[in-house]
N, C-alpha and C positions, 0 to 999 in steps of 0.2 A: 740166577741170583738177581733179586731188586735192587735195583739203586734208590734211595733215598734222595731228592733233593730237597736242597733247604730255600726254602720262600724266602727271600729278603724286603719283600716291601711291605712298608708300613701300613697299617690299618686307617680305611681315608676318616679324615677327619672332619668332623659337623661344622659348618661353619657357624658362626657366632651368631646370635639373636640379632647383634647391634648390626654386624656387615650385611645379614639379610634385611635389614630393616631399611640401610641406606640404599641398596640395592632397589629395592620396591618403591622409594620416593625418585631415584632418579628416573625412573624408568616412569613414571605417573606423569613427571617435570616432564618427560620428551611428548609423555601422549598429548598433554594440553597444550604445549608448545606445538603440534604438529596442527591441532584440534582448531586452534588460536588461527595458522594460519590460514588455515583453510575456512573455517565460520567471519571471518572481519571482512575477506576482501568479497566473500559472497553475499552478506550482508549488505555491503556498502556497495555493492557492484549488482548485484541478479534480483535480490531480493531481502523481504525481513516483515518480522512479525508488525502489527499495530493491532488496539484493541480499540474498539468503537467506543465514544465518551458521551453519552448524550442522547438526544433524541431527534438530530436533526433530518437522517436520513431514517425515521421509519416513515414507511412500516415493511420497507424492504431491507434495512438494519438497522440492529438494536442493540441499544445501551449493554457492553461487556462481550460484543461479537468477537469473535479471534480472528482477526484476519491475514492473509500474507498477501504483500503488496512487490508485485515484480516492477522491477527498474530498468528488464532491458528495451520491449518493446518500442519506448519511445526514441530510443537512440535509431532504431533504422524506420519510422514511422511516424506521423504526427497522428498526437492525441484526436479522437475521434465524438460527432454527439454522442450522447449518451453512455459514453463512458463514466466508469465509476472513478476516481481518486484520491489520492492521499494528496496533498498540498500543504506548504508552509503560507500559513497565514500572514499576509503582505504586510501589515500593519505590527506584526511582533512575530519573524519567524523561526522563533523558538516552539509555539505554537502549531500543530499541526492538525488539517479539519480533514474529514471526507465529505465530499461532494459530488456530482453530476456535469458534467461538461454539456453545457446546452446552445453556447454561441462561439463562433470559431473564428480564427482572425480573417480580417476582411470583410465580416458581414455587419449588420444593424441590427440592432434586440429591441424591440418594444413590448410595451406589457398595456394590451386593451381589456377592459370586461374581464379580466380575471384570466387572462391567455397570452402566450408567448408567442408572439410574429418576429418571424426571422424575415431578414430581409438580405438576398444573396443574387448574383449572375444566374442562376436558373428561376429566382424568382425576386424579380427588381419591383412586384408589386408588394411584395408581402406573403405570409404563407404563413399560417395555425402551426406552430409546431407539435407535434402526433405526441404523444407521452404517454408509453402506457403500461408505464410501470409506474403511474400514479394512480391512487383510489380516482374512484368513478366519481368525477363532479370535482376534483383537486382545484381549485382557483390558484392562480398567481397575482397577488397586490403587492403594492410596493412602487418605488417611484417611476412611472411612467416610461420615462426613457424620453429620446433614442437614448442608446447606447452603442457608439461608434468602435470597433472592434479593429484593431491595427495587423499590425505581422507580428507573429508570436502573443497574440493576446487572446484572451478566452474570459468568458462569462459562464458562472457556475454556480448550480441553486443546490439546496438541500432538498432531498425528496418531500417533507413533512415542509410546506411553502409555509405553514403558519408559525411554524419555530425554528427558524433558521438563519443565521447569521452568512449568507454569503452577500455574492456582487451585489446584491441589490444595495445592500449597506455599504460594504469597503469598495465595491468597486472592479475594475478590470485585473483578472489573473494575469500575470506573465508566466509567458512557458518555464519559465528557471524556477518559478516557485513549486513546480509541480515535481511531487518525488515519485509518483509512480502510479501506474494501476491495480487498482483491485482486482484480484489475479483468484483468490481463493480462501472461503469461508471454510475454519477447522472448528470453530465450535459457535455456537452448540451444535453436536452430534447432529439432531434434527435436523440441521438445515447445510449438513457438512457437504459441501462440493464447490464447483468452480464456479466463477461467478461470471454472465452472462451482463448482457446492457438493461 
């Protein structure tokens, strides 16, 4: 003979439109809250986007380039010639340029015949400084110089020497103004990769 049991529990019940619905924003609120911390302090600490304004670094960048600019490098290295960077413009820095590191602290910059003479302890006479990520025949005019280079101070041109607002005009970078190296070209596609001196 079978026994019959009797099922006593209740059939589950749907939960509400409204409870899944709150459910699904708290849950959103934690992923951008997690998102949050994680993108501000890598941001503000490793790295972060900038987009090229202008024309002053062509024709090796150009007006609307994407770029990511890393910020750690500098912490255990000092900035190097021919580095690329991001910099707060001394004179209002709110303002932020990309430029070229071409004089380093310590040294003397002068500009003869449309060329840049560095003057440093390996070379107390002078020396052509080599550029050759400028078009063939690039001149550099602009005021003469010297320009006497301290500790922590840099001198820095736009690749495009015919339109470009740097040292020549405002004068000596200090290392604090500089936010970072140009680390990596994401667009355009074309020309997507890392970025070399």
């Amino acid at each position: 003979m079978e026994l019959e049991t009797q099922n006593n529990e209740a059939p589950p019940v749907a939960p509400s439109p409204l409870k899944e619905l709150g459910v699904f924003f708290w849950d959103l609120i934690k992923i951008i809250v997690v998102a949050l911390a994680i993108i501000i302090p890598f941001r503000a600490f490793v790295a972060e986007p900038f987009v090229v304004s202008g024309s002053s670094m062509v024709p090796n960048f150009h007006n609307r380039d994407y770029l990511i600019v890393e910020r750690l490098s500098y912490k255990s290295h000092s900035p190097e010639r021919g580095d690329v960077i991001v910099l707060k413009y001394p004179k209002d820095p709110s303002q932020y340029f990309i430029k070229r590191i071409v004089g380093l602290p310590g040294e003397k910059l002068e500009l003869k015949q449309g060329r840049v003479i560095i003057y440093n302890e390996q070379n107390p006479q002078g020396k052509q400084l080599d550029e050759p990520y400028l078009p063939n025949q690039a001149i550099t005019l602009g005021r003469p110089g010297p320009f006497n280079l301290g500790s922590g101070e840099y001198f820095v041109f736009g690749d495009n020497r015919t339109a470009s607002s740097d040292s020549r005009d405002w004068g000596i970078l200090p290392k604090d103004n500089i936010v970072g190296k140009v680390w990596w070209r994401v667009l355009p596609l074309s020309v997507f990769g890392k970025i070399g001196k």
